[in-house]
Each structure stands twice: as C-alpha cells, then as structure tokens.
C-alpha positions as CSV (number, residue, x, y, z in Angstrom):
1,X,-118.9,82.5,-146.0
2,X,-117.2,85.9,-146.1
3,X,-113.7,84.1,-147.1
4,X,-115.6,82.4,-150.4
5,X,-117.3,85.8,-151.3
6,X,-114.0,87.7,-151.4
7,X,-112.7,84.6,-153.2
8,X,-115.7,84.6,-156.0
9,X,-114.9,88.6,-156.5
10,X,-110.9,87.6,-157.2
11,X,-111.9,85.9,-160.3
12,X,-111.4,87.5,-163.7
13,X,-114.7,88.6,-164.5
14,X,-114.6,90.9,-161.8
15,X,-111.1,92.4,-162.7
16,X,-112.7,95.0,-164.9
17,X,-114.7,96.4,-161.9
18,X,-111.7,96.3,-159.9
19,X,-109.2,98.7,-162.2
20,X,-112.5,100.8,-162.5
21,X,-112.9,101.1,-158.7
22,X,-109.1,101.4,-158.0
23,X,-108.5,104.0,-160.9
24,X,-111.8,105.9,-159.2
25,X,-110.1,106.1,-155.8
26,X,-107.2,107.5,-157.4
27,X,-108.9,109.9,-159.0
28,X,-110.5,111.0,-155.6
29,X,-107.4,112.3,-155.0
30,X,-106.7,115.0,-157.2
31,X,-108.0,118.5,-157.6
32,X,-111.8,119.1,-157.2
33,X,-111.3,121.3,-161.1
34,X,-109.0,118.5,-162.2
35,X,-111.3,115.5,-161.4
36,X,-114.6,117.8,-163.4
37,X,-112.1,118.7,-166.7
38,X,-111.3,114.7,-166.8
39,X,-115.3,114.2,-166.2
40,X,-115.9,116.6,-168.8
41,X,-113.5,114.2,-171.4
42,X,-114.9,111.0,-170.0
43,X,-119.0,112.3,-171.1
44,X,-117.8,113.3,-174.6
45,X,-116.0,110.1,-174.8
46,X,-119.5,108.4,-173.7
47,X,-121.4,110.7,-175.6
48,X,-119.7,109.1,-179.1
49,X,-119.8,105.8,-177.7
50,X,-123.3,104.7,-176.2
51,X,-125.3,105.3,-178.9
52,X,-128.2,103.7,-177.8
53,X,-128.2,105.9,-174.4
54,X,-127.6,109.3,-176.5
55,X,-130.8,108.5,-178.4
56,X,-132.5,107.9,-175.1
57,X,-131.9,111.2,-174.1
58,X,-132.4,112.6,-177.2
59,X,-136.3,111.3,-177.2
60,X,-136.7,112.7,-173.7
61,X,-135.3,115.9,-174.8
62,X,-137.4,116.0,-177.8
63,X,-140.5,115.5,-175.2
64,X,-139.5,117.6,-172.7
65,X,-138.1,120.4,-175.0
66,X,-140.5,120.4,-177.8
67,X,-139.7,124.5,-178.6
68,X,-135.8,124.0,-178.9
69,X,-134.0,123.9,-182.2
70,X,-132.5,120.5,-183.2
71,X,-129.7,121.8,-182.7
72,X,-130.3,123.6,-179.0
73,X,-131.4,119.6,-178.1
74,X,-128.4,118.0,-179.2
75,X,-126.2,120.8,-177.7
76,X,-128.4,120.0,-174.2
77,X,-127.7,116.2,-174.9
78,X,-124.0,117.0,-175.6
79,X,-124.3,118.9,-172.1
80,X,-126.0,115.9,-170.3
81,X,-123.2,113.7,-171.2
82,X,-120.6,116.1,-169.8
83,X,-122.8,115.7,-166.7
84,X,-122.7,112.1,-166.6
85,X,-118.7,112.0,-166.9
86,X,-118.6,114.2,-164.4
87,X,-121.0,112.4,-162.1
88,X,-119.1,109.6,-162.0
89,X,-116.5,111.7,-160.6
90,X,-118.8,112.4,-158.3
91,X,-119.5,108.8,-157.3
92,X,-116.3,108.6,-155.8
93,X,-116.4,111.4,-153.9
94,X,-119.6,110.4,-152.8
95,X,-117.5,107.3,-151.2
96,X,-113.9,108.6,-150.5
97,X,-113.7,112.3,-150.8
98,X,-112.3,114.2,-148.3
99,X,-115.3,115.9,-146.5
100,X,-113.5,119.2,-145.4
101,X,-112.5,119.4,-148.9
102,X,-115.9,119.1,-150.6
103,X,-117.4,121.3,-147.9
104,X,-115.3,124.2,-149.1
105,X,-117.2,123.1,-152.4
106,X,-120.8,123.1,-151.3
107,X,-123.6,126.3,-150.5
108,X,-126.5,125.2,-148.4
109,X,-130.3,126.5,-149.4
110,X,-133.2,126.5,-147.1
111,X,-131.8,123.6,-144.6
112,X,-134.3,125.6,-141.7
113,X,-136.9,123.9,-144.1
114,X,-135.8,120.4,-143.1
115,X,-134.9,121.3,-139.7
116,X,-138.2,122.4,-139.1
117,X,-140.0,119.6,-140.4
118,X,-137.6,116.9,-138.3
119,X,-138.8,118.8,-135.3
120,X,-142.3,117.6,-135.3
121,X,-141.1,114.0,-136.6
122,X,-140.5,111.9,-139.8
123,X,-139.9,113.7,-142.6
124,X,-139.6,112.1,-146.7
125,X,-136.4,113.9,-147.9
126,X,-137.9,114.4,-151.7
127,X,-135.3,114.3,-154.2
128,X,-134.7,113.4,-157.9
129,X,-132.0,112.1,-160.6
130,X,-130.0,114.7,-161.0
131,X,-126.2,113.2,-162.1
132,X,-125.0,114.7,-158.9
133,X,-127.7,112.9,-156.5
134,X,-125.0,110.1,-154.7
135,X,-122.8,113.3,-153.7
136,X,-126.0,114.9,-152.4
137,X,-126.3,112.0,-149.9
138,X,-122.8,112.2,-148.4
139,X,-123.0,115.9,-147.8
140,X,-126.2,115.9,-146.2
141,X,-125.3,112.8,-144.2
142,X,-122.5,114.7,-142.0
143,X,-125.8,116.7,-140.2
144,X,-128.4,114.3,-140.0
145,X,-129.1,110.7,-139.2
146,X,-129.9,109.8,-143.1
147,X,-132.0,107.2,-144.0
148,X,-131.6,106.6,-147.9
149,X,-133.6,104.6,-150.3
150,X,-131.6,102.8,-153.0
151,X,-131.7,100.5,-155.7
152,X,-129.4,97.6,-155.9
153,X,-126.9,97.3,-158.2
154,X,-126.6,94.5,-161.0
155,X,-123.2,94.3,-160.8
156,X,-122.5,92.2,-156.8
157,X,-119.1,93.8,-156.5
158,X,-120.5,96.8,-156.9
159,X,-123.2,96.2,-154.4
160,X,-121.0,94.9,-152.1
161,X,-118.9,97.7,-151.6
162,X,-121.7,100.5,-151.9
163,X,-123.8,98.7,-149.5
164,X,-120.8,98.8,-147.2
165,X,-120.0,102.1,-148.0
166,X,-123.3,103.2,-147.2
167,X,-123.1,101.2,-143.6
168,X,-120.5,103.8,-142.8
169,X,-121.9,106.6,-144.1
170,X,-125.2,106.5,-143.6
171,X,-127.8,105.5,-140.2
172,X,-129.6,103.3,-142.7
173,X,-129.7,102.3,-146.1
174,X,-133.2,100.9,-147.3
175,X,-133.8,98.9,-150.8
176,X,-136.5,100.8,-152.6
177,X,-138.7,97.8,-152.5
178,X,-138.8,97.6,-148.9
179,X,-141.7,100.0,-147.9
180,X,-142.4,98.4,-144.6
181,X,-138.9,99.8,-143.4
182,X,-139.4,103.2,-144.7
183,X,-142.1,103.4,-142.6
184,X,-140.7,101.9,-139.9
185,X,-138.0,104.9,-139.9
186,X,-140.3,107.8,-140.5
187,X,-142.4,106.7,-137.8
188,X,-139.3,107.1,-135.5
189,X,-138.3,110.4,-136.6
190,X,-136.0,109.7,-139.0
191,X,-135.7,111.9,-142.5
192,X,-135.8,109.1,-145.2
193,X,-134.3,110.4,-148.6
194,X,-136.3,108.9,-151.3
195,X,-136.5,109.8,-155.0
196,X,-139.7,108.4,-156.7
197,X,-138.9,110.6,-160.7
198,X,-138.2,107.2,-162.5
199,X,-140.8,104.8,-164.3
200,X,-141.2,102.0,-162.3
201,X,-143.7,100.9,-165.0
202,X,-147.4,101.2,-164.5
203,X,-147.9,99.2,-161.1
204,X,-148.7,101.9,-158.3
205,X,-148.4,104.9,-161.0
206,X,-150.3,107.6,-162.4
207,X,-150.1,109.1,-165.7
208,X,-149.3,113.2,-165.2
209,X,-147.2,115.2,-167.0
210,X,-144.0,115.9,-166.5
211,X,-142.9,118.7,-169.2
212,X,-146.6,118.2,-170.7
213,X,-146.4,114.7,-171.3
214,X,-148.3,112.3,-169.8
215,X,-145.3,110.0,-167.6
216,X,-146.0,107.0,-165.5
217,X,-145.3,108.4,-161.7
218,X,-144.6,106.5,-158.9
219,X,-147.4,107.2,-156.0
220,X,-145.0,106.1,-153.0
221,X,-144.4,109.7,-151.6
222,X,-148.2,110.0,-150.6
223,X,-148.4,106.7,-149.5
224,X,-145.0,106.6,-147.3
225,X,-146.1,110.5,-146.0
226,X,-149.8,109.0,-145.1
227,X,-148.5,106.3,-143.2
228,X,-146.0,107.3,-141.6
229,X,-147.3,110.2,-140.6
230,X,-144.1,112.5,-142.3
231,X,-144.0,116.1,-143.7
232,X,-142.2,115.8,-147.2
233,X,-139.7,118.1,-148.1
234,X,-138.1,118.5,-151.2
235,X,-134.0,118.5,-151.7
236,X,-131.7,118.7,-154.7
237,X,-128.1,118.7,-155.3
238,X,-126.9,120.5,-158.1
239,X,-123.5,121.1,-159.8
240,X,-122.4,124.7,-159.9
241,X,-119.5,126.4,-161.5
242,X,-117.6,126.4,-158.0
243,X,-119.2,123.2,-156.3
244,X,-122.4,122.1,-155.3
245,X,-125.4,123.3,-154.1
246,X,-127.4,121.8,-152.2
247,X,-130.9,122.9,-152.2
248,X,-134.0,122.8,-149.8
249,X,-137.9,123.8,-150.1
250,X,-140.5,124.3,-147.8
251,X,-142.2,121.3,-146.2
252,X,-145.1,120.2,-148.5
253,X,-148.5,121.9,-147.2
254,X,-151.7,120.0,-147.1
255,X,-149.8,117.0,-148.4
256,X,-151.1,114.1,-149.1
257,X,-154.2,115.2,-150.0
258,X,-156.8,113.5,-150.6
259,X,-156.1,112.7,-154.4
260,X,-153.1,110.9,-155.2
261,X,-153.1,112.2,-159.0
262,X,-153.1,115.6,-157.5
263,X,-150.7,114.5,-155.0
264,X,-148.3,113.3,-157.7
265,X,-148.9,116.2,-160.3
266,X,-147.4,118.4,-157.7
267,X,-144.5,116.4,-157.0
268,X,-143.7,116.2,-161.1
269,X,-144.5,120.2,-161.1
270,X,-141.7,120.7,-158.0
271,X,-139.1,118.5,-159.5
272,X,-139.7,120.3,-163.5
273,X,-139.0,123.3,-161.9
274,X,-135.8,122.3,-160.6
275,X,-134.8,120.8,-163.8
276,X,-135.5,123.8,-166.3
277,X,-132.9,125.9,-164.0
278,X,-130.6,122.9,-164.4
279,X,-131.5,121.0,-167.4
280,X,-128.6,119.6,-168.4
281,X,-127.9,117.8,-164.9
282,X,-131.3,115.7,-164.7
283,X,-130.8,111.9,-165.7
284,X,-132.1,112.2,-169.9
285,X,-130.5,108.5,-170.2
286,X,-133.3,107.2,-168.1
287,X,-136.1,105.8,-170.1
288,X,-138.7,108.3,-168.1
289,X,-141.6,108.5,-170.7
290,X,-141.2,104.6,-171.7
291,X,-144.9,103.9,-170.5
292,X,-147.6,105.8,-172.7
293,X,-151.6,105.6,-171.4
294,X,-152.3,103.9,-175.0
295,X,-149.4,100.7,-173.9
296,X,-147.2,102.5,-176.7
297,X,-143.6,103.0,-176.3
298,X,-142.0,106.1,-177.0
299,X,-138.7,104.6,-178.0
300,X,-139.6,102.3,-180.6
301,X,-138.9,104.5,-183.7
C-alpha cells in the first residue's frame, strides 16, 4: 500500500508540489534575514497576484479598522501580504529549521503561566492565526509534550508529509474534527494547542464581536475546557524585528463560565488585543466575518 502511494505522488500532477517543497527546504538553509527579505518579495509578488484574497482582506480590514484612512488599510493589507510571504518561510522552518538556530531567534513571555497550569493537569493551549502560528508549534514543542489540533490539508502530498512531519515533531497531532481525542488528551495531562479564531460557519457558534462586529465564533474552547476538566491558556507567536516571540497569558480565571456567549466574547476580546499590537500578522485572507446574524454575506459586493 505504501509502495502505490509513493507511486501515485510520482505522477505529474504532483510535480508542482514537489519543486515547491524541494525549493522550500533549500531555502531553510540560508540566513534567518535572507529567507524574511525573499518572504518579503514573495507577499508583494502575491499581493499583485491573488486578487480575490487581497479584497478578502481588504473587507476584514475595512470591518475591523473602520477609523483608518483608505489608504492606512491598504498600507496594513500591503503589510499582511509581506506577512504571508514571509510565513511561508516560516513553514519550512516550522519543518526543517535548525532548532539551535531559530532559538537564537526566539524571546519567551510568561511560559510560568503554562507551566503552572500543566501542574494541576490538562491545559487548552489558546492560540490564533497569526501567519507565524506553524513556527509557534515547533518552538514550543522542544519543552513540552505538544498535542496540536490541525486541519487537513487539500492537497494529499501535502498532508502526507505534514502529518509525518508532525509524527516527529509532535506527541500527537489531532484533526480538528476529532473532539473525542482532544478530550481524551487533556484528561491525561496533556497541553492541547488549539486555535478556534476561524468561521466554521454557524454550527456550534455564537455571534460576538470581534473588532465590533458581530463574527460567527466557534464555542469548542468552553466545551473542550468543561470536559476535560483543563485550565485554558492563551499563547501567540509573533514575528519581531529580530525573531519571534513567543507569548504567554495567565491561565483563564472562572473559565468556562456558565455562559458560553460570555465564554466566547472573552476569548474574541483576548485574541483582538493581541492583534491591534500586531495587526499586520493576523490571517486578513481568511474569510472571518463571512457569516452575518441576518444569513448575509459580507463579501458579496
């Protein structure tokens, strides 16, 4: 079986992914500044050439950033795309980089917070889709026994190699569909790194806001903290001008609380905050406000 699916992945369709994955390894392999400058020229590059994702973004920044200038948003969307280039950079480090190398790159926030929170069991590892998110993982996964949530990829090659990528790296990797499992690991103690900030449509969401406007939320993080009995705290990798930060809080209190909306509001308000001090970093090519209460659709113009 094995034999036939490496055949199946020799055939041409697949030859496309295969320059892309071996021109990423290569590029693994040069300077930390050299591989963000060549990000940097990639996310103009996209920035010109998807159109329909830069007018994604721009909705979401019009939402989110109602007070900017026309021209503040599309300097912000500019930005985001820089971000994106350069994430994808960071994609392959997130699979081959040189961890004493990347360590010299990276300031740790607040990890007492989740050392804390391990030491009375489970604990949700809160994060959201900030371009440098895969990185996050690999960092973090050199301390702790990291159980990540993911969502599988379209293309099989692709899902292939992360999911055997994330074998190695990782003590388990979880699709995001599989809740039972989640549980299953928090209830042993594990720290299960979970990001809920995308719409999911309307099934188990909440409207709240997120920058004022009223965004379908996913509910999961109250559910997976109720059940299996975790604490929940939050953790962000950012970009900085030297590396990456990765980033900490305080172990939700009171949480969940009885009310999921209020439950879910806090959550939005946590990861907002973290996005205003990094703005151009958070995923704006994600169709976030997509659902409206009314069954509209925000990017139908």
């Amino acid at each position: 079986m094995e034999t036939t699916i490496q055949h199946t992945f020799l055939s041409p369709r697949y030859w496309p992914t295969w320059l892309g994955l071996g021109c990423l390894w290569l590029a693994v392999k040069l300077p930390w500044r050299l591989q963000m400058w060549l990000g940097k020229a990639l996310g103009l590059l996209m920035f010109h050439a998807l159109p329909l994702r830069r007018a994604i973004s721009r909705v979401n920044l019009e939402l989110a950033f109602p007070n900017h200038s026309a021209a503040e948003r599309e300097q912000l969307n500019r930005a985001h795309f820089i971000s994106l280039g350069r994430g994808l950079f960071e994609l392959g480090l997130s699979w081959w980089g040189n961890l004493e190398r990347l360590n010299q790159h990276t300031t740790i926030e607040g990890m007492e917070h989740l050392q804390a929170a391990l030491q009375q069991g489970g604990v949700v590892l809160l994060s959201a889709h900030f371009t440098s998110l895969e990185l996050g993982g690999r960092l973090l996964a050199q301390y702790f026994p990291l159980h990540v949530v993911y969502r599988p990829h379209r293309n099989p090659l692709i899902e292939l190699r992360t999911t055997r990528l994330r074998a190695q790296r990782y003590g388990k990797a979880i699709p995001r569909d599989n809740i039972r499992d989640m549980i299953r690991s928090l209830q042993q103690g594990f720290a299960v790194w979970y990001a809920q900030d995308q719409n999911f449509g309307r099934k188990n969401s909440v409207f709240v806001p997120f920058f004022g406007v009223p965004a379908a939320t996913n509910t999961a993080t109250s559910r997976l903290a109720a059940l299996g009995k975790a604490q929940v705290v939050p953790f962000f990798t950012v970009r900085t001008e030297t590396g990456y930060l990765l980033r900490f809080l305080p172990a939700l209190e009171a949480f969940p609380s009885d009310s999921v909306l209020a439950d879910t509001t806090l959550i939005n308000q946590l990861i907002e905050q973290q996005v205003r001090e990094f703005p151009a970093q958070y995923l704006w090519t994600h169709r976030r406000y997509k659902d409206t209460p009314d069954g509209g659709n925000r990017y139908e113009r």
